[in-house]
N, C-alpha and C positions, 0 to 999 in steps of 0.2 A: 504493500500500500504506500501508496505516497504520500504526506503531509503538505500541510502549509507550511512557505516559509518562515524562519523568526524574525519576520521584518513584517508590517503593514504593505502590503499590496491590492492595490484597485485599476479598476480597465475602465476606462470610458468609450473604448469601442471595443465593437461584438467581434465575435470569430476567434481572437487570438487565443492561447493557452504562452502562460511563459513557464519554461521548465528552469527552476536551479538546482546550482550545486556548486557547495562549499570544495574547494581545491587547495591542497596542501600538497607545496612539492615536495618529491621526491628525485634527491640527486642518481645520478651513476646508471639512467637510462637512456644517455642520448645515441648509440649504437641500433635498440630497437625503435627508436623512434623514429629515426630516420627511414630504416625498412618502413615501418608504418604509414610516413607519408606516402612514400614510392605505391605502396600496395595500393591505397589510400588512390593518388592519381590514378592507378589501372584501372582498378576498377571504377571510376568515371565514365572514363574515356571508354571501357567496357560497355557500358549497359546507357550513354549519350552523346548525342551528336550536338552540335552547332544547331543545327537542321530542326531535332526532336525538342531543343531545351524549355521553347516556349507554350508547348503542348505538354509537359512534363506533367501532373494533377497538383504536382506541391510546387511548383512555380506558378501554376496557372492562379493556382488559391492561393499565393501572395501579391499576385499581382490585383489581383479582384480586393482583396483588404488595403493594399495602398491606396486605387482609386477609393474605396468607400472612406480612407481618410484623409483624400481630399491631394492625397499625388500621382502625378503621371509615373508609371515604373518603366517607363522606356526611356526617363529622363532622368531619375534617379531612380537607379534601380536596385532592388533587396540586395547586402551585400552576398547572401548565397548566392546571387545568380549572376553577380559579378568575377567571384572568386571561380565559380562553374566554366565562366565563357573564359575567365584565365588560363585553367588548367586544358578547358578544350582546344585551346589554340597552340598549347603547348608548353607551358612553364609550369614548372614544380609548384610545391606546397615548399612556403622557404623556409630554413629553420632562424627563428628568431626567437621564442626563447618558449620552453616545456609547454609553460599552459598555454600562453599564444599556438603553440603546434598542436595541443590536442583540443583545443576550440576550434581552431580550421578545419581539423580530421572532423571534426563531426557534424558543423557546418556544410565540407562536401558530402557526408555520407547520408542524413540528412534531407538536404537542399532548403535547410531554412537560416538565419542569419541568427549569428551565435557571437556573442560577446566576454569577455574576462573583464572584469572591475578591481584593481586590487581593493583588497579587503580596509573595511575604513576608507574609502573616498568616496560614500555616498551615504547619506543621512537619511533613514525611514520619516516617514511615510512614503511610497513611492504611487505612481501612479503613470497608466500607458495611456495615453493621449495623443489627439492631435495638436500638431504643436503653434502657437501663436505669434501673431505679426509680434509680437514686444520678446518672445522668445530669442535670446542669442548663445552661440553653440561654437566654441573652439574644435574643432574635429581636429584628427592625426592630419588632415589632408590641411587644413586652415581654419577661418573662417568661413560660419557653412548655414544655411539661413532653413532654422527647422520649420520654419510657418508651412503648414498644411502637411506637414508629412507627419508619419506614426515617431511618437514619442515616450519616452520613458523619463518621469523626470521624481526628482527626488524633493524634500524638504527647501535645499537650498535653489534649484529649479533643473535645467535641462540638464539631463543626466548621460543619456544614449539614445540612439535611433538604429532600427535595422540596417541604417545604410552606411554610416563610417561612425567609426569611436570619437569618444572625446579624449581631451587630453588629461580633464583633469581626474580620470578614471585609470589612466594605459597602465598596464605594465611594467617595469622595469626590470634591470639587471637584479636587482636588488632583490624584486618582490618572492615571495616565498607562500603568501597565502590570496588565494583569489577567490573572486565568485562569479560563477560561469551563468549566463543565464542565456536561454533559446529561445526564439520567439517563433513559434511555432504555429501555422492555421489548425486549429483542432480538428477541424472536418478531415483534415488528411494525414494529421503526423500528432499522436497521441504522447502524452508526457511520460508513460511505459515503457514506449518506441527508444524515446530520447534518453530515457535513463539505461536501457538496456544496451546502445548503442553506444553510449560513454563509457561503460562497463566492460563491455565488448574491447573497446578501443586501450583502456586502460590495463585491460590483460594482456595486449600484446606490449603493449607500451608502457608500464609501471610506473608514469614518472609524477603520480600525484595518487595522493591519499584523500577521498570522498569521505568528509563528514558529517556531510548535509545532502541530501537529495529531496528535493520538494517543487512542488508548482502550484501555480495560481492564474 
């Protein structure tokens, strides 16, 4: 059974399910992890095409929850299905660092947009929302303007969006404890799915210790 998380969480749009999970690394696996990616790309590229990606049932149900909150996904589009048309054109899963590498694995495996926050850089209550003209949003990439798109935003305000990280969430060298959370269409990828598929991923690839698994 899965629980609720220990944070306050609310949806103001229908459709989604957000899966988490508490991540604690684990040094001295970056040998299988790497395999992991590798397998990770094949099988992509196995079972889609360039061709098939937009007809996929869990692309297509993210793209139908974008529009319903209010963005075009062929203009920004879910970071899963950015990261998908990457790896289909050719480039690896890169290794940047553990939990960054088993958030992308499961992201591609998946096909929903999947996030790492280190631990403590976001303050409960949380809540997914569309995001507002007064909303502003440091991404990895820049400055990045969340009005009308799906939004995750915390106590202090915009937190994350399916579509690029913030900055004042990322990762470091440093970081050692994180929280993974997947934004999932429920009509087609169950928070079960997700858990099982992290779980999956984390026995071939060891490199973090799960002590929270929950959704909301």
């Amino acid at each position: 059974m899965i629980e609720k998380p220990p944070f306050e969480v609310t949806k103001e749009l229908d459709g989604w399910k957000l899966f988490w999970a508490r991540l604690e690394l684990v040094p001295g696996f970056e040998e299988q992890l790497g395999v992991l990616r590798s397998e990770v790309v094949m099988q992509v590229r196995a079972r889609l095409t360039m061709e098939s990606l937009a007809t996929h049932a869990t692309v297509s149900a993210l793209r139908k929850l974008f529009r319903a909150a209010g963005c075009d996904p062929t203009r920004y589009r879910p970071s899963s299905e950015a990261l998908l048309r990457r790896v289909l054109k050719g480039e690896d899963l890169p290794a940047l660092h553990p939990l960054v590498d088993i958030n992308n694995c499961l992201s591609a495996e998946l096909a929903v947009p999947c996030c790492v926050m280190q631990e403590g850089s976001f303050t409960p209550p949380l809540v997914l929302r569309s995001g507002r003209e007064d909303d502003s949003y440091e991404s990895l990439r820049g400055p990045f303007n969340p009005a009308g798109k799906p939004l995750l935003a915390d106590a202090v305000g915009p937190l994350d969006t399916p579509i690029t990280g913030n900055v004042r969430v990322k990762i470091t060298a440093e970081s050692d404890i994180a929280w993974l959370v997947a934004y999932l269409p429920e009509q087609e990828v169950s928070a079960e799915l997700a858990r099982d598929t992290l779980l999956k991923l984390l026995r071939a690839a060891p490199v973090a210790r799960t002590s929270q698994l929950s959704a909301s």
